[in-house]
C-alpha positions, 0 to 999 in steps of 0.5 A: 844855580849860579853857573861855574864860570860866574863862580870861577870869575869871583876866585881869588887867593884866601889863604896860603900856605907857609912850609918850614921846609922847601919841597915840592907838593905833588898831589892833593886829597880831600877829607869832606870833614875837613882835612887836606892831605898832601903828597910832598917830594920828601916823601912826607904827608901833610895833613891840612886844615882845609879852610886855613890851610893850618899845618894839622900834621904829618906822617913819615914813613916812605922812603920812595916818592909818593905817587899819590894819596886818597881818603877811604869813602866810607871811612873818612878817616882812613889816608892811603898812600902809594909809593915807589919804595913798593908799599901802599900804606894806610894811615889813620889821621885821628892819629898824625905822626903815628906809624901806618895802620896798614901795608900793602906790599907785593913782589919786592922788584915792584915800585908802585908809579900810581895806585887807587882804591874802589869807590867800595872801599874794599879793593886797592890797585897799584901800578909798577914801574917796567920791570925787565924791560917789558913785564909792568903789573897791575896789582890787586889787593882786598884790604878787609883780607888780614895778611895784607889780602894780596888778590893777585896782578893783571900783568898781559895789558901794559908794557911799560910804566903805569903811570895811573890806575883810576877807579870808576867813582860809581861802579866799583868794578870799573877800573882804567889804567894808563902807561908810558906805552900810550895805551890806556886801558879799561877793566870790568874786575867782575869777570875776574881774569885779565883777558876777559876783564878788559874792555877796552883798549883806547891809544893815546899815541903818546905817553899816558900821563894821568886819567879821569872818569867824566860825563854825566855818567861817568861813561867818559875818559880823559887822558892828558900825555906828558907831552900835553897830549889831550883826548876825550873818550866816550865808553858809552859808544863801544857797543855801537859803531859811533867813534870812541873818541869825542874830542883828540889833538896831540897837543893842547897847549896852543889851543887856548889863546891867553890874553898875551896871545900865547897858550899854556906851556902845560896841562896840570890835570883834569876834574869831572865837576858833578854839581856843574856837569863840566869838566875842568881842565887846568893849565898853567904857565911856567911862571905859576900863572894858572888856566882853568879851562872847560872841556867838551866836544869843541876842545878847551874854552878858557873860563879863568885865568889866576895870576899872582899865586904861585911861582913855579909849575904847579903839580896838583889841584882839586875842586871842594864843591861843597866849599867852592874852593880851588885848591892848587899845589906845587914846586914852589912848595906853596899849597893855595887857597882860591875862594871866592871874593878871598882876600889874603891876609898877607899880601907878600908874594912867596919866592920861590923854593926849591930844594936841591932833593926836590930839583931831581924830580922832573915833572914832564916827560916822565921819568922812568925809575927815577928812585932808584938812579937817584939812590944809585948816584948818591 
């Protein structure tokens, strides 16, 4: 089998995108059947030909910033999507355009900053934004419950935004959770109350910005602070007396030596790749340019530099195995298409765009209600 590297060295640009309207792309899903879904600051959802990038639809509805989107498992055809305006919604995507099949709401002070939904395709988790200055919840929600299936809130275990809830992609138990108070935290569901259910607590010493599951089994965490912080967790070892932490340092960006002598300027987020058994990394350069990177033991090692691509920071990305394609978004507005030996049907670079809605979200440091000051100035 060829191995990654030698498939990331063939990858160039095969397709981009062109949107009608300037707004930036925060983060990316895959439908294995073929769609792209994409979380846009406008509070829209596209949906996306995943091999032409061919606008196939979209779905309004939010009117909050989107904090993420994902595919049911079992039932492809079901979208999720969270949102701050405190709904997670299901939308059906034999239907674009039409409104929500699903809402999952809870107490009407919450703003949701992070969701996901169990490898099972039974449980939904959100996570709010600090609520009188020191109360943040994780909530639950059962989605084959009618009435919305409100199960309850963990509410003890964070102190502040949580910034990721992240299921375990194997065991539909396990769930992690990361926050602005630098604790990432993981559940075991199974035992029911908080106290009991997490397992442990691991300190980023910063800001939590996103988190994955890696390793062969899964028994791995990564943690990227928004201060590009990296640290590399084994949850294997909580029940020996080996260190917990396989590899830490409080910023990566310097740790990759590009060609022109410098580093990344920041981390976009991190995939456990199953087929190649590596974990990649991206990073990127203010300019678009992008890094992808492996990560293990020894920190980061650059396998791949993408030059030419897009024009501004890039916010999301993801791998389709099946396809070995590339896929990468951003706040040029651009949604990027990188296969192997592509050859883009234009050769125009596309400027850079960028509206005056999607300028007031910042992307680093996280930005704490960012909604609602929005909607207070205006």
């Amino acid at each position: 089998m060829e191995c990654l590297e030698e498939k990331l060295k063939g990858l160039s640009i095969a397709r981009r995108s062109r949107p009608e309207e300037p707004t930036y792309l925060l983060h990316v899903a895959l439908q294995p059947t073929g769609l792209l879904a994409v979380a846009c600051s406008n509070f829209t959802i596209h949906l996306h030909n995943k091999d032409t990038l061919s606008l196939m639809g979209e779905y309004l509805g939010h009117s909050g910033p989107l904090c993420g989107v994902t595919f049911a498992h079992s039932s492809p055809d079901l979208l999720y999507s969270g949102s701050a305006d405190g709904t997670v919604r299901g939308w059906d995507i034999r239907r674009p355009g039409k409104e929500a099949v699903q809402m999952f709401k809870s107490d009407p002070s919450h703003s949701y900053c992070s969701f996901d939904l169990s490898c099972s395709d039974t449980l939904l988790c959100a996570g709010t934004e600090q609520i009188n200055e020191e109360d943040s919840f994780l909530v639950f929600w059962d989605i084959r419950k009618p009435g919305g299936g409100l199960l309850g809130v963990y509410s003890e275990s964070h102190s502040d935004d949580i910034t990721q809830v992240c299921f375990h992609p194997q065991d539909k138990d396990r769930l992690a959770s990361g926050s602005t108070d630098g604790l990432v935290n993981v559940f075991d569901l199974s035992r029911g109350a908080e106290e009991e259910a997490l397992l442990a607590t691991c300190n980023s010493d910063s800001s939590a910005g996103s988190v994955c599951w890696s390793g062969a089994d899964y028994t791995q965490l990564l943690c990227l602070s928004h201060d590009e912080g990296l640290h590399l967790w084994d949850l294997g070892q909580l029940d020996t007396e080996e260190p917990l932490t396989i590899f830490s340092t409080s910023d990566a960006r310097s740790l990759t030596p590009l060609a022109d002598g410098g580093g990344v300027d920041y981390l976009v987020g991190g995939r456990w790749l199953e087929e190649a058994q590596k974990l990649l990394v991206v990073g990127g350069k203010n300019s678009g340019d992008l890094h992808l990177m492996e990560c293990d033991n020894r920190g980061l090692r650059l396998l791949r530099s993408l030059e030419g691509g897009h024009t501004s920071t890039v916010r999301c990305f993801l791998w389709d195995a099946a396809g070995e394609a590339l896929v990468t978004g951003g706040e040029d507005a651009q949604l990027l298409l990188w296969k192997p030996g592509g050859e883009e049907l234009t050769t125009e670079k596309r400027e850079s765009l960028k509206s005056q809605s999607a300028l007031r979200l910042k992307s680093r440091p996280h930005k704490k209600h960012g909604y609602q000051r929005e909607k207070k100035a205006t």
